[in-house]
matplotlib code that plots the C-alpha trace (Angstrom):
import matplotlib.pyplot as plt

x = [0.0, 1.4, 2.6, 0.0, -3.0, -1.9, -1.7, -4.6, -6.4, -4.6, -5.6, -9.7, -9.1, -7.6, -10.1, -13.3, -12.0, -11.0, -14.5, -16.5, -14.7, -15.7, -19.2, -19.6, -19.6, -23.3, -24.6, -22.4, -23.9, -21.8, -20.2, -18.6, -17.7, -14.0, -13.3, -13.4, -11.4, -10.9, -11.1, -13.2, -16.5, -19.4, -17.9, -19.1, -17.2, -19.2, -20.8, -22.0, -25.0, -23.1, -23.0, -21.5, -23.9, -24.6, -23.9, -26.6, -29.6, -29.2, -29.4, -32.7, -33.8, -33.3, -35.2, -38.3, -38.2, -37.1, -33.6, -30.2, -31.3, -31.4, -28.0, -28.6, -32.3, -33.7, -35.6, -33.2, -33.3, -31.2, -27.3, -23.7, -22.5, -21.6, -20.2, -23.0, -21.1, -21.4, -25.3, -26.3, -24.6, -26.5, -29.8, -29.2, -28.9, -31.5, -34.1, -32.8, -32.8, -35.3, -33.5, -31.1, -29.9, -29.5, -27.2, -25.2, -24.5, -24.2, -21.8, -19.6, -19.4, -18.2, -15.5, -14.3, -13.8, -12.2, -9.8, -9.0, -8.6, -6.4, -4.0, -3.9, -2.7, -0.3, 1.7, 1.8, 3.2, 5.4, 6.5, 7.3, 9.9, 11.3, 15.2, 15.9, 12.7, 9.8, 7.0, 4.5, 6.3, 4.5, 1.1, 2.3, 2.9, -0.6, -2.8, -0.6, -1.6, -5.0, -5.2, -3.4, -6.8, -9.1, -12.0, -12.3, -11.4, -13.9, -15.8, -16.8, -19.0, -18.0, -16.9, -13.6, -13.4, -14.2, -12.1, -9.6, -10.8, -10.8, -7.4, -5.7, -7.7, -5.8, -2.8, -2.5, -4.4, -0.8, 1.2, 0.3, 0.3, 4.3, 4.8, 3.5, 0.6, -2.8, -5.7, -7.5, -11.1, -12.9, -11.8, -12.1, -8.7, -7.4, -8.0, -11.9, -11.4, -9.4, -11.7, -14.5, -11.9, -11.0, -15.2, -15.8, -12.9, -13.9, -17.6, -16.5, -14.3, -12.8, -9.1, -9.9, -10.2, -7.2, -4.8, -6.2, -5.5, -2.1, -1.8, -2.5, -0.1, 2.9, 1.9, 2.4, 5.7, 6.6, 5.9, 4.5, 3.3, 0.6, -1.0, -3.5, -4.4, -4.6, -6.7, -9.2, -9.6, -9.8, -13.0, -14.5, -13.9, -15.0, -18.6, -19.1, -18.7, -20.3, -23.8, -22.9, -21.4, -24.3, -26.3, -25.0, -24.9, -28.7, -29.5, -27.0, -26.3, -23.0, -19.5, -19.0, -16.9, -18.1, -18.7, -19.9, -18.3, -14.4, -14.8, -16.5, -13.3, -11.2, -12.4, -13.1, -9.8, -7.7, -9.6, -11.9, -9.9, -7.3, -4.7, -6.0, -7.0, -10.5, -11.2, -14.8, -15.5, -14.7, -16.5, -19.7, -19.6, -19.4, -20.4, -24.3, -25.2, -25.2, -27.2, -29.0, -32.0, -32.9, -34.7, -32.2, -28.9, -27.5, -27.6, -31.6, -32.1, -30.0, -29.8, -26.9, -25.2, -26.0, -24.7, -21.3, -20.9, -20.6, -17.5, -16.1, -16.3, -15.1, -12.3, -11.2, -11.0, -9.0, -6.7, -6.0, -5.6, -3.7, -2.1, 0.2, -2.3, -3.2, 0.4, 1.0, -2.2, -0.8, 2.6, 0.5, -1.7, 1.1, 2.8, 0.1, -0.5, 3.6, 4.9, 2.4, -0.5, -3.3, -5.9, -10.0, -11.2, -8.7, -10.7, -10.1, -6.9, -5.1, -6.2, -4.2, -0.6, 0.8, 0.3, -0.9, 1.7, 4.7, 3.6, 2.2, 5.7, 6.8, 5.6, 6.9, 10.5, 9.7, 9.7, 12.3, 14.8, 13.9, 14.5, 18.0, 19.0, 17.5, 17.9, 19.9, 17.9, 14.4, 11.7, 8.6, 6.1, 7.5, 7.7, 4.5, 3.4, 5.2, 3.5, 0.2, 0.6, 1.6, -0.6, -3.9, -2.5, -1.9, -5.2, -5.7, -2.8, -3.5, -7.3, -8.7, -7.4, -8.5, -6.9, -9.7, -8.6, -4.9, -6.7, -7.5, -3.8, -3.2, -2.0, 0.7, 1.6, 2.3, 4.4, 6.4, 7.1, 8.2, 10.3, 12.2, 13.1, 13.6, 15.8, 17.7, 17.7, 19.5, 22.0, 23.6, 23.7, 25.6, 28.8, 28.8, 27.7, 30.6, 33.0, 31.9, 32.2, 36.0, 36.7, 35.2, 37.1, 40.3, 39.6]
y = [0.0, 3.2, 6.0, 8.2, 6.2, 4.6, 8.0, 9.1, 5.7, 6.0, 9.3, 8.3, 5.4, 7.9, 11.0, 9.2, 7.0, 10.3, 11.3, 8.2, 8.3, 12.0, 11.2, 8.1, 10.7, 10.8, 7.6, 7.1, 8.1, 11.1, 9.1, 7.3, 11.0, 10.4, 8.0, 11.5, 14.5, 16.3, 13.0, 14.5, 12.4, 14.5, 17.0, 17.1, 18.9, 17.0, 20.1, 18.6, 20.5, 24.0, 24.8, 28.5, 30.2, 33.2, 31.7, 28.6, 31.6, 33.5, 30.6, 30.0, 33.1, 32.7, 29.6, 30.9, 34.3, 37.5, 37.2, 37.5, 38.7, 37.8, 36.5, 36.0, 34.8, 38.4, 39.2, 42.3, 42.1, 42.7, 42.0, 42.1, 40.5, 37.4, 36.5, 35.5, 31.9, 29.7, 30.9, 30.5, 26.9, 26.3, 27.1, 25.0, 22.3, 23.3, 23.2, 20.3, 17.7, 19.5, 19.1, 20.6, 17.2, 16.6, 19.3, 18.6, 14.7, 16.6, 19.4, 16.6, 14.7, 17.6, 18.5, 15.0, 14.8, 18.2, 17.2, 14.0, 16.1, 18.7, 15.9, 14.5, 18.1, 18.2, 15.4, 16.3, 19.7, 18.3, 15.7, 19.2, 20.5, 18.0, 17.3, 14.4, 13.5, 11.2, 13.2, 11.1, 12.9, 15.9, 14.1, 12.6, 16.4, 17.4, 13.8, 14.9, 18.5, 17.7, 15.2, 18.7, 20.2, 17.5, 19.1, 22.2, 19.5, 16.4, 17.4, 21.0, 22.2, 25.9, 26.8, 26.2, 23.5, 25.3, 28.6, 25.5, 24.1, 27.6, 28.8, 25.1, 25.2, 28.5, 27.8, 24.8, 26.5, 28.8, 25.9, 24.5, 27.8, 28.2, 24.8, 25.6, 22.5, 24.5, 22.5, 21.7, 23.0, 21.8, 24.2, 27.2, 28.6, 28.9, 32.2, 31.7, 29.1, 31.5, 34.3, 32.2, 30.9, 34.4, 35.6, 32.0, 33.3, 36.7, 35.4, 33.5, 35.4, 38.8, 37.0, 34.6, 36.6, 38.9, 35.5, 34.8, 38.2, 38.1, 34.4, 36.6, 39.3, 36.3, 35.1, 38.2, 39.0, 35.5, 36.2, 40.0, 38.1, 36.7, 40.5, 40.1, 36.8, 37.6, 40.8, 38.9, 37.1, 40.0, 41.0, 37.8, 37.5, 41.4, 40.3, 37.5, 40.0, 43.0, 41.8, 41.4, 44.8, 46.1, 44.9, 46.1, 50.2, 49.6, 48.4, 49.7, 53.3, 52.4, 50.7, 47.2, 44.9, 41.8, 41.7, 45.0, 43.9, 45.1, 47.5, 45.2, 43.1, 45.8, 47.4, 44.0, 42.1, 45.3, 47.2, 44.8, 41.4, 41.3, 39.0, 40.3, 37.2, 35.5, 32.4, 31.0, 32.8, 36.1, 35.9, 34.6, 37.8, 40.2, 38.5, 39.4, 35.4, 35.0, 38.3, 39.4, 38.3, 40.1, 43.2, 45.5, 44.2, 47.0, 45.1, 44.9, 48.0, 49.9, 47.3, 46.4, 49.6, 51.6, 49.0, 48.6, 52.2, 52.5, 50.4, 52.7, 55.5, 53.6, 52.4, 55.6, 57.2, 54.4, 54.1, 58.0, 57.9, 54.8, 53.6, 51.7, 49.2, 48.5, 47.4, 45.8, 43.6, 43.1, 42.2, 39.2, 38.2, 37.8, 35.3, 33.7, 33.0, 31.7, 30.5, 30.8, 28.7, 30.1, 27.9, 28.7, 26.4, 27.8, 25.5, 22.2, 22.3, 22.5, 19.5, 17.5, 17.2, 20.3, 18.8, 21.9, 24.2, 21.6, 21.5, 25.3, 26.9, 24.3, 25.1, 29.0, 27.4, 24.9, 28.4, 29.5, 26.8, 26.6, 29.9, 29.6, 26.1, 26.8, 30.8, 30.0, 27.2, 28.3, 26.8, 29.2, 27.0, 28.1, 31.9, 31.1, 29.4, 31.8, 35.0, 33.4, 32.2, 36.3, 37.9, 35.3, 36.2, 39.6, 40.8, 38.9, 40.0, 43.5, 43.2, 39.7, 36.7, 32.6, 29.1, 28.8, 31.6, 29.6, 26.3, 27.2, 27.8, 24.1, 22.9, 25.6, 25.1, 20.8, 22.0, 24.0, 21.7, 18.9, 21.2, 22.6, 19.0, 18.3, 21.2, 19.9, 16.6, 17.5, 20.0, 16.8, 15.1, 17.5, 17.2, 13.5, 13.3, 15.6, 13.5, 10.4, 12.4, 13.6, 10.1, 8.8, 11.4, 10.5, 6.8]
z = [0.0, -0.6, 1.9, 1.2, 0.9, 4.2, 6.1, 4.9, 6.6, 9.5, 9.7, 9.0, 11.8, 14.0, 13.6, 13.8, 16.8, 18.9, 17.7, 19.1, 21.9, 22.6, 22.0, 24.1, 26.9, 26.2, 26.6, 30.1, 33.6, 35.5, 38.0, 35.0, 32.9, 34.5, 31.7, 29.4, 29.4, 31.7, 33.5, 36.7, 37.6, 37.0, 34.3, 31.1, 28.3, 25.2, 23.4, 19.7, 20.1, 20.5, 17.1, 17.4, 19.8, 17.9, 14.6, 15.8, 16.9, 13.6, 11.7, 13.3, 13.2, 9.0, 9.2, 10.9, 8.4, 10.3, 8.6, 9.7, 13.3, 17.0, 17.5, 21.5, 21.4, 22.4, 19.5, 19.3, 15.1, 12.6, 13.4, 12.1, 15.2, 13.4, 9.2, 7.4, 5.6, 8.9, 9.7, 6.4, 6.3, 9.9, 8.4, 5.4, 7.9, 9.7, 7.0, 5.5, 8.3, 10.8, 14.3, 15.9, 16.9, 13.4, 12.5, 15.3, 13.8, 10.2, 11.3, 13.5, 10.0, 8.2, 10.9, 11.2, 7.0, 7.5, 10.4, 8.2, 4.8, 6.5, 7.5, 4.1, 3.0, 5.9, 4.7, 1.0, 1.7, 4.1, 0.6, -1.4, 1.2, 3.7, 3.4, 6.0, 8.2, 6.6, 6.0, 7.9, 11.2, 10.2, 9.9, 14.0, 14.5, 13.3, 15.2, 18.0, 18.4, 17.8, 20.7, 23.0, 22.0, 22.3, 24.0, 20.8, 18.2, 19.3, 22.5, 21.5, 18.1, 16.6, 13.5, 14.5, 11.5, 8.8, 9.8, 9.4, 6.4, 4.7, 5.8, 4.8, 1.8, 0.8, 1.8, 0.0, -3.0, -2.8, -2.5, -5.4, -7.6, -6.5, -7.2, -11.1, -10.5, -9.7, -8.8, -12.5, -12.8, -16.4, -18.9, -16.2, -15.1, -11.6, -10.6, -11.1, -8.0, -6.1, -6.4, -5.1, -2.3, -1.2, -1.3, 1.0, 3.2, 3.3, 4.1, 6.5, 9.1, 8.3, 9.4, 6.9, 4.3, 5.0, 5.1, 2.1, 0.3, 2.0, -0.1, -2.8, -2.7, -2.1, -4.7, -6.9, -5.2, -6.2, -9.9, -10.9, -14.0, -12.3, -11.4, -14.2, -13.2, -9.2, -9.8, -11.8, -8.5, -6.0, -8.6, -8.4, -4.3, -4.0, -5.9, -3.5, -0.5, -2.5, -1.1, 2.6, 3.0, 0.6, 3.2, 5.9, 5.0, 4.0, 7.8, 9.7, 7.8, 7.8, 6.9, 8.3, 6.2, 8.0, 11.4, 14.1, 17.1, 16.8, 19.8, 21.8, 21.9, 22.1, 25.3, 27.1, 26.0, 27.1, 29.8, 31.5, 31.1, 34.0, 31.3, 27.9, 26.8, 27.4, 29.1, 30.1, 33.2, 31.7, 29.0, 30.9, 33.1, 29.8, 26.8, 25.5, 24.8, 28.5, 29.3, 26.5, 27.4, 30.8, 30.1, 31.9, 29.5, 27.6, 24.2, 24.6, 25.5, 23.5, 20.2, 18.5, 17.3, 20.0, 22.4, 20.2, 19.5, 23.5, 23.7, 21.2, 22.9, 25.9, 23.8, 22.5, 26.4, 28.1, 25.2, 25.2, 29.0, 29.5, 26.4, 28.5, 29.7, 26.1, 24.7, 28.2, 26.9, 23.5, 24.8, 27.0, 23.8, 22.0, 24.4, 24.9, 20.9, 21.2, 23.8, 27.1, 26.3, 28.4, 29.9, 28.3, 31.4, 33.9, 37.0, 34.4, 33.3, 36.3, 37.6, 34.5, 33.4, 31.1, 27.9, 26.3, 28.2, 26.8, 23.2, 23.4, 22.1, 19.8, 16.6, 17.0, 18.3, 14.9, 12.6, 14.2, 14.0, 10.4, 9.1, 11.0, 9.7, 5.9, 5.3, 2.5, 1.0, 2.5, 0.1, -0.6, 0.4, 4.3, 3.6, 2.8, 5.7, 8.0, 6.4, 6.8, 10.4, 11.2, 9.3, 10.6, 14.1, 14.2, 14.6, 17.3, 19.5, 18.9, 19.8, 21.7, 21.6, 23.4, 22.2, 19.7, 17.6, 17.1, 15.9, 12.2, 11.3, 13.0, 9.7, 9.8, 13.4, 12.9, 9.5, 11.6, 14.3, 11.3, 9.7, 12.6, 13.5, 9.6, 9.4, 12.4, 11.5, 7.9, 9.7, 12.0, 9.2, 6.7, 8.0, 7.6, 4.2, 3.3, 4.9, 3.0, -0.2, 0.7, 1.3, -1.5, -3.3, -1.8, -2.8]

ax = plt.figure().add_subplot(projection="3d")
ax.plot(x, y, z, "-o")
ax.set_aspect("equal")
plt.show()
């Protein structure tokens, strides 16, 4: 059996198991719960029902016809709170199969084929640019960090998978433009698939769609003759996101790109938030899905844009008084997006071994050793990756930042733990094979 095809099983076998396992949880009794993370009797982590909160509420609120609205269950109307891709992919679901039960099976399909395709994509990128280390390492890399986050990968339902399966998705899209091999369509070229890729993106998260313009302008720096070709695409992605932001200024009177709630983040993450970066218990005293509904909440009361443009203004007046506290915030984010993994369930993780703290800084040590070890060699496909992995990240150290914002660039993060250790790896062995080649010489 071939390499590939055998990774790509092991990598099925491996998925869907962690995946069954997760979901057992719900057919055991409490006292029996200890036999799932985070191993305590009584605690139950196994969310497949989640589906995004907000995302799940809109999507409802399309299904029953007073559009995209009532992202909290308040009957507040019309929002921009949330991108419209994952609520409109929610209400497909919705309509189709009729429970919400349903959609949770359906949506924990699609993230397993997803987890199991992104691994796939893992390995043949690590194929284009290892030098001494088998490339299934990087796929033990990528099964490896994705049983470190366990709970948002199998217990847990977001959108967390497709934010992954988008930002892979372009990234590998990339790859395979440097490489000269773009994926084949029919007859249609390939920037008619990245356009619709960068609108999907866009539509999706507004991150998304920057690391996927950001693919875009490497790609032109790569090769300026592709500039006709890439701003073909940028058309095509701007007409998919046209509509969104058309509707938008017709609702809201005014600009919003994607999503309303920028200042929200920025005053709570940097002014309310003691570390600057969110965990549970924070964000149940603050966030609106948890008080929305009382009649006395500001976000009721005031709706949406009245409530947001608050926490401007708020924003605005702590930053011009103490700027300080802000990049003292930023300068916490952005270890904790590095090197400091910070606990979501601070009262959990305690209790068990650090894992997640151990592996936290590897991929980030990974970069670095490799852009030491290869500067003169480095292959594109990891200026790539590392230009991705800052740009996708960026915005969340300078505004709000928890663990599930690192997880869609997961397929970076296990490539730059296997190259580090590739790049090692070759190093130690360099000076050997030069030795055998002076004595072959000599012979």
């Amino acid at each position: 059996m071939r390499a590939p095809r055998r990774s790509t099983l092991c990598l099925f076998a491996y998925v869907f198991g962690l995946s069954a396992y997760a979901n057992a949880a719900a057919w055991v009794s409490p006292e029996h719960l200890d036999w799932f993370p985070p191993f305590q009797e009584g605690v139950d982590l196994l969310k497949r029902n989640h589906l995004g909160a907000e995302y799940f509420r809109i999507a409802m609120a399309l299904v029953e016809g007073r559009g995209f609205s009532d992202p909290f269950g308040a009957g507040t109307g019309p929002t921009a709170w949330m991108p419209p891709l994952y609520p409109a992919l929610l209400a497909a679901l919705i309509w189709l199969l009729g429970s919400k039960s349903a959609v949770g099976w359906a949506i924990l399909l699609l993230k397993n084929l997803t987890l199991v395709w992104v691994g796939t994509q893992v390995r043949a990128v690590a194929q284009r640019s290892h030098l001494a280390l088998a490339p299934g390492w990087a796929v033990a890399a990528y099964a490896v960090w994705l049983a470190a986050h366990f709970d948002w990968f199998f217990q847990f339902s977001h959108d967390t998978w497709l934010m992954l399966l988008l930002v892979t998705a372009s990234f590998v899209f990339a790859v395979r433009v440097l490489g000269d091999e773009p994926p084949r369509f029919g007859r249609l070229g390939w920037p008619l698939a990245w356009g619709l890729l960068g609108g999907v993106n866009a539509l999706a998260s507004p991150i998304a769609g920057l690391s996927w313009a950001t693919a875009s302008a490497f790609l032109l720096v790569r090769d300026p003759r592709r500039l006709r070709k890439l701003c073909a695409a940028g058309m095509l992605a701007a007409l998919c996101v046209a509509p969104w932001i058309a509707r938008n200024a017709v609702v809201f009177d005014r600009l919003i790109l994607m999503k309303s709630n920028l200042y929200f983040d920025l005053y709570l993450a940097n002014y309310k938030s003691l570390t600057g970066v969110y965990d549970s218990r924070f964000l149940h005293v603050y966030h609106p899905y948890f008080h929305a509904k009382k009649p006395n909440s500001g976000y009721r009361r005031l709706g949406e844009t009245a409530y947001l443009d608050t926490f401007e203004e708020r924003f605005h007046r702590e930053l011009d008084a103490r700027p300080e506290v802000y990049l003292r915030k930023v300068g916490r984010r952005l270890l904790a997006v590095t090197l400091l993994h910070h606990p979501h369930r601070p009262e959990l993780e305690g209790t068990l071994p650090p894992f997640r703290t151990a592996l936290h800084p590897l991929p980030l040590l990974g970069l670095l050793a490799t852009l030491a070890l290869r500067r003169r060699r480095l292959p594109a496909v990891v200026g790539l990756a590392a230009t991705l992995y800052a740009v996708y990240l960026v915005p969340y150290v300078a505004a709000a930042f928890y663990n599930r914002y690192l997880l869609p660039v997961s397929a970076l993060l296990a490539l730059f733990a296997f190259w580090g250790a590739d790049a090692a790896l070759a190093t130690r062995q360099a000076p050997t094979d030069r030795t055998r080649d002076a004595l072959e010489t000599d012979s």
